[in-house]
One Martini backbone bead per residue (centre of mass of N, CA, C, O) as a GRO file, in nm:
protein
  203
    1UNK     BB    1   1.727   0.638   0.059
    2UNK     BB    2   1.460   0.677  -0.096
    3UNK     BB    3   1.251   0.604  -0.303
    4UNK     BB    4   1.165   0.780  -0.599
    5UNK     BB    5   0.835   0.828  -0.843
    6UNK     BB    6   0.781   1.158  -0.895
    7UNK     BB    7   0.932   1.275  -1.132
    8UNK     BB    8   0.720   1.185  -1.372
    9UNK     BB    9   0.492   1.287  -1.216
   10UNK     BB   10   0.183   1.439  -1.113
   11UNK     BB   11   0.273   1.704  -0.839
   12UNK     BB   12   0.158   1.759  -0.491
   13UNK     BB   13   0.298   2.033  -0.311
   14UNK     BB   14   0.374   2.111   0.056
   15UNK     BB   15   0.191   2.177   0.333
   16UNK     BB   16  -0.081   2.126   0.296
   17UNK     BB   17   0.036   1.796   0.276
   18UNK     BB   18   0.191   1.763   0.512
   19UNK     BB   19  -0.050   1.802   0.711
   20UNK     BB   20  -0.203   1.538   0.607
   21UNK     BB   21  -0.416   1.333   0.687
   22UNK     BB   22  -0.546   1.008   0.634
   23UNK     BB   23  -0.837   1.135   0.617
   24UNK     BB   24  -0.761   1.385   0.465
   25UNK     BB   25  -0.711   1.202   0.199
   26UNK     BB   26  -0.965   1.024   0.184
   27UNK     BB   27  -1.146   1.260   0.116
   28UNK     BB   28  -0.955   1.373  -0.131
   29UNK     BB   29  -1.021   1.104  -0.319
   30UNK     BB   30  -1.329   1.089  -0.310
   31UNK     BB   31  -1.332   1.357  -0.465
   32UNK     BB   32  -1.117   1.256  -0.704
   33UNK     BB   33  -1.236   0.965  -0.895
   34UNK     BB   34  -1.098   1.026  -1.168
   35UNK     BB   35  -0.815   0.964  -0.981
   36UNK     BB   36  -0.524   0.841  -0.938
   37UNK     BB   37  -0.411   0.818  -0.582
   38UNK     BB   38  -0.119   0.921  -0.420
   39UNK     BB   39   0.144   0.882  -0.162
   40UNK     BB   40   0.457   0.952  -0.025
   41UNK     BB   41   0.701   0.966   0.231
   42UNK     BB   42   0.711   1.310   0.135
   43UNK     BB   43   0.410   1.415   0.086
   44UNK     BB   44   0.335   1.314  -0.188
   45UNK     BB   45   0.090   1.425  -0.457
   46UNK     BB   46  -0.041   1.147  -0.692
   47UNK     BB   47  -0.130   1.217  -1.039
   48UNK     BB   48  -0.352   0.988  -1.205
   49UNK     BB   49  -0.491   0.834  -1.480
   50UNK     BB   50  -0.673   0.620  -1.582
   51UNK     BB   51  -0.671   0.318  -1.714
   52UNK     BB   52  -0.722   0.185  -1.957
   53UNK     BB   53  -0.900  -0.073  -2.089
   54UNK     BB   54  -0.679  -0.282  -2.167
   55UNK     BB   55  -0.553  -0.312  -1.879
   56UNK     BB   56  -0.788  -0.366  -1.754
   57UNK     BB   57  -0.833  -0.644  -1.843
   58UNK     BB   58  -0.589  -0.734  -1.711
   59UNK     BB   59  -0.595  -0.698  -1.438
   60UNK     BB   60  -0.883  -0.850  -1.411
   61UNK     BB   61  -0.733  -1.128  -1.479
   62UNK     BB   62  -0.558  -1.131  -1.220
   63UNK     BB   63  -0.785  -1.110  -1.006
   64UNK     BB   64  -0.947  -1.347  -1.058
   65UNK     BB   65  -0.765  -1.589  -1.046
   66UNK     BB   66  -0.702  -1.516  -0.761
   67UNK     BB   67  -0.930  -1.540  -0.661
   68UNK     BB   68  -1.030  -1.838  -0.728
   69UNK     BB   69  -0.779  -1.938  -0.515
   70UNK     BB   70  -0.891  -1.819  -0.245
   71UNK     BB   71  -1.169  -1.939  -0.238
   72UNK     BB   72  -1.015  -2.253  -0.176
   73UNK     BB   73  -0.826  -2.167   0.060
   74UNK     BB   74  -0.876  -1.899   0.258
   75UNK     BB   75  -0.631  -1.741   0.345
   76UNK     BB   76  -0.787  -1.433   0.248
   77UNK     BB   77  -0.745  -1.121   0.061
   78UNK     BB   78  -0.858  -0.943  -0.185
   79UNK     BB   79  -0.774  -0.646  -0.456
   80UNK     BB   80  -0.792  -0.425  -0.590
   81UNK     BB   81  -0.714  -0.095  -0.799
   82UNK     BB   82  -0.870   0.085  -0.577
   83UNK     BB   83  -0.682  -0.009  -0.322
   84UNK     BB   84  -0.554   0.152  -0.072
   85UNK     BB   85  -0.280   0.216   0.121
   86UNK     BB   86  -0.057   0.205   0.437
   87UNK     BB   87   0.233   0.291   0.513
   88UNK     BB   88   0.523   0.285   0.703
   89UNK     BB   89   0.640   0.552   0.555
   90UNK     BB   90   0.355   0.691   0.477
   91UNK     BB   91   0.253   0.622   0.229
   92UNK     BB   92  -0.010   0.576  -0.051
   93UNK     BB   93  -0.071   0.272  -0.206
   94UNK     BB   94  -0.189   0.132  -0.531
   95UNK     BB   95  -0.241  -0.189  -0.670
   96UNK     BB   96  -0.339  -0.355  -0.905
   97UNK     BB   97  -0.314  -0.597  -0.686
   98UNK     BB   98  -0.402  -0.775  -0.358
   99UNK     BB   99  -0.287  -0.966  -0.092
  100UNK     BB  100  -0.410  -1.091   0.255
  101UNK     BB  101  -0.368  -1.244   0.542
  102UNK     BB  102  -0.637  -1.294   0.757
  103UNK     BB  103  -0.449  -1.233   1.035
  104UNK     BB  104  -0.428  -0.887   0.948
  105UNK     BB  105  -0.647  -0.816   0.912
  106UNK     BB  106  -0.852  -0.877   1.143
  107UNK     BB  107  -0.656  -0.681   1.323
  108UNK     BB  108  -0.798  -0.466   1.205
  109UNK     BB  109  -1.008  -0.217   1.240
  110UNK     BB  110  -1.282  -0.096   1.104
  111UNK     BB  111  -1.200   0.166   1.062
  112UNK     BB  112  -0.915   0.096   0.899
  113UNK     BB  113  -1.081  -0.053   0.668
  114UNK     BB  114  -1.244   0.187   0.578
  115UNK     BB  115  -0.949   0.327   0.461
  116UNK     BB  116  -0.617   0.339   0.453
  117UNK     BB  117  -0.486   0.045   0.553
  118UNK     BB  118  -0.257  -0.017   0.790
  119UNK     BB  119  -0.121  -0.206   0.574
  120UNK     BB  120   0.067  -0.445   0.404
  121UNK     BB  121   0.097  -0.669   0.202
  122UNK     BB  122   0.219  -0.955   0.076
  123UNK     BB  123   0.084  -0.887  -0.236
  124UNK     BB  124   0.186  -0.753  -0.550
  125UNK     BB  125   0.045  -0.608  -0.844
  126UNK     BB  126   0.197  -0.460  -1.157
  127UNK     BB  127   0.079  -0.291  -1.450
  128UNK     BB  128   0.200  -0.202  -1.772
  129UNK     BB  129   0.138   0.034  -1.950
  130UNK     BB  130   0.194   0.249  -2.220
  131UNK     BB  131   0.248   0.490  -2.054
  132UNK     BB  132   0.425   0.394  -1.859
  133UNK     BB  133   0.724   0.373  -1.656
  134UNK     BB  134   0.984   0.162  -1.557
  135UNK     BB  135   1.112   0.326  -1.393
  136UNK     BB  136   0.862   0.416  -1.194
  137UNK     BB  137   0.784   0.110  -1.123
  138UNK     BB  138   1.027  -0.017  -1.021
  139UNK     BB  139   1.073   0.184  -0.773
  140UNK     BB  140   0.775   0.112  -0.653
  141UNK     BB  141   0.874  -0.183  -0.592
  142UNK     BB  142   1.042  -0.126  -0.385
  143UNK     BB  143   0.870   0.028  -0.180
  144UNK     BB  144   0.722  -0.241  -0.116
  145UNK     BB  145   0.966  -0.414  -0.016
  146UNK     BB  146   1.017  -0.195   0.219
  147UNK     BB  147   0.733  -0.229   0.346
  148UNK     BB  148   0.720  -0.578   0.305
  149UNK     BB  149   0.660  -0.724   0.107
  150UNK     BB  150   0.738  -1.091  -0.025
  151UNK     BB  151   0.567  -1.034  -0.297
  152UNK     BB  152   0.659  -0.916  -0.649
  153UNK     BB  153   0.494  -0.795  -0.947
  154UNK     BB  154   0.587  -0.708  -1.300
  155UNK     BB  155   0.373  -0.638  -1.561
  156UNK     BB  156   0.480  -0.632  -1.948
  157UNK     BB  157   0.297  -0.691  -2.220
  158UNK     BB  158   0.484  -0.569  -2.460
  159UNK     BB  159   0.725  -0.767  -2.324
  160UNK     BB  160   0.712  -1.044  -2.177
  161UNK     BB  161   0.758  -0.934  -1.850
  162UNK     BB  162   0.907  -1.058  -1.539
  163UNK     BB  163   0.915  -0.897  -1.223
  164UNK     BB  164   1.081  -1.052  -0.911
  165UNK     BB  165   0.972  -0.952  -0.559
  166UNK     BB  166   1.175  -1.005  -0.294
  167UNK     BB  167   1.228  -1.051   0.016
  168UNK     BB  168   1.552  -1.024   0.126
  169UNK     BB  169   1.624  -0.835  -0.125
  170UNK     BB  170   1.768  -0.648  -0.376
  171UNK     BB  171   1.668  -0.763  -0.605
  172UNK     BB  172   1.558  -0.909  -0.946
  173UNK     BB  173   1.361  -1.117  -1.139
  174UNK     BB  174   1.348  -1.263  -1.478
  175UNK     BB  175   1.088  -1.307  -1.703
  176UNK     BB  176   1.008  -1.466  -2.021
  177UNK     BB  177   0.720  -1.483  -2.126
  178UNK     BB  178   0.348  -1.590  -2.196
  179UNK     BB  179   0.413  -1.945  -2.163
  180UNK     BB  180   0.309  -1.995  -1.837
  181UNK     BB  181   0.346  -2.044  -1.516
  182UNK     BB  182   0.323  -1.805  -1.245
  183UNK     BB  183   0.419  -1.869  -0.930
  184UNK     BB  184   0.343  -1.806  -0.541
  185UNK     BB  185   0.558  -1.946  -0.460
  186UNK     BB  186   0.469  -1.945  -0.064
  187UNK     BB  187   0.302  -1.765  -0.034
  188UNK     BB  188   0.050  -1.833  -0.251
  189UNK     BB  189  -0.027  -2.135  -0.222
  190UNK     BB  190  -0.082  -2.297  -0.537
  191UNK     BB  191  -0.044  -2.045  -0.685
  192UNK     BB  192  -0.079  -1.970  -1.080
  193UNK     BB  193  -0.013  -1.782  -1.302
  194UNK     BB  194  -0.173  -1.763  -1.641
  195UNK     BB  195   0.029  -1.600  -1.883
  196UNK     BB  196  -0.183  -1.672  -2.108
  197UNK     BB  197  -0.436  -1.538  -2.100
  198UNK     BB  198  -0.265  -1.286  -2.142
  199UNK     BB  199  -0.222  -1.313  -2.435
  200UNK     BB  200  -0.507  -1.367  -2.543
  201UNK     BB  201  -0.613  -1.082  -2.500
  202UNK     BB  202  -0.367  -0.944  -2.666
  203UNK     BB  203  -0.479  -1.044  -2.972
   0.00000   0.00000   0.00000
């Protein structure tokens, strides 16, 4: 059985959304730039509102950090929170962070790069806002692992707490407290996010 976290989100079903081809996905996206939009591996269309200024500013931090480890070791790409993927299951979700190392990324075709890139992240973040649902979060995570993923964190900055899911694994580990460095080794050899900078953020 599939994980599904559609039933807390604002969802659009039906046939007309079952035979939207991933191009004309990409273009009813286009079209509604005030919405972030996703749709699961059953061809639901799942309609949220932009993320606040402060979760905004916090993401922004875990990208900018990622970026920095990048530039250094250059062994992939960064990508934004408004960057969709085309999952194996056929889903399409963005991840608050993600990256990918060159030589899949690479692999892809140009007109592939330039829609919802059909490859699964290697890494990638979700960011809990103050209105998001952890249960509906979870199950995101869930399916991110399921289609490939080899490392996800949920980052929860109001009880400062992060879930890491890893390959090959049914469960996930918590960490508690923005005090230390969460490591990204092995995916991402060298990197480690300072979860002290988001504490200073919330402050």
């Amino acid at each position: 059985m599939r994980p599904s976290f559609a039933n807390e989100i604002f969802a659009l079903r039906g046939p007309v959304f079952e035979r939207m081809t991933d191009a004309e996905l990409f273009e009813f996206c286009q079209l509604n730039r005030d919405l972030r939009i996703e749709r699961t591996a059953d061809y639901e269309i799942l309609l949220m509102a932009p993320t606040g200024s402060e979760s905004g500013k916090l993401d922004s931090e875990v990208t900018i950090q990622l970026g920095i480890w990048n530039k250094q070791f250059k062994l992939g790409s960064v990508f934004s929170s408004s960057t969709g993927f085309t999952l194996p299951d056929n889903s399409m979700l963005s991840p608050d962070t993600s990256w990918i190392a060159t030589a899949r990324w690479e692999a892809l075709a140009f007109a592939q790069r330039k829609g919802f890139a059909p490859v699964c992240p290697e890494f990638i973040v979700e960011l809990k806002s103050p209105s998001d649902s952890i249960k509906v979060l979870q199950a995101k995570m869930e399916v991110w692992r399921t289609n490939g993923v080899r490392l996800g964190w949920l980052l929860v900055p109001e009880t400062e707490t992060v879930y890491i899911y890893r390959e090959g694994r049914s469960d996930y580990e918590t960490e508690i407290g923005f005090d230390h460095d969460l490591s990204g080794e092995p995916v991402l050899p060298g990197f480690a996010l300072d979860l002290r900078e988001l504490r200073a953020l919330l402050s």
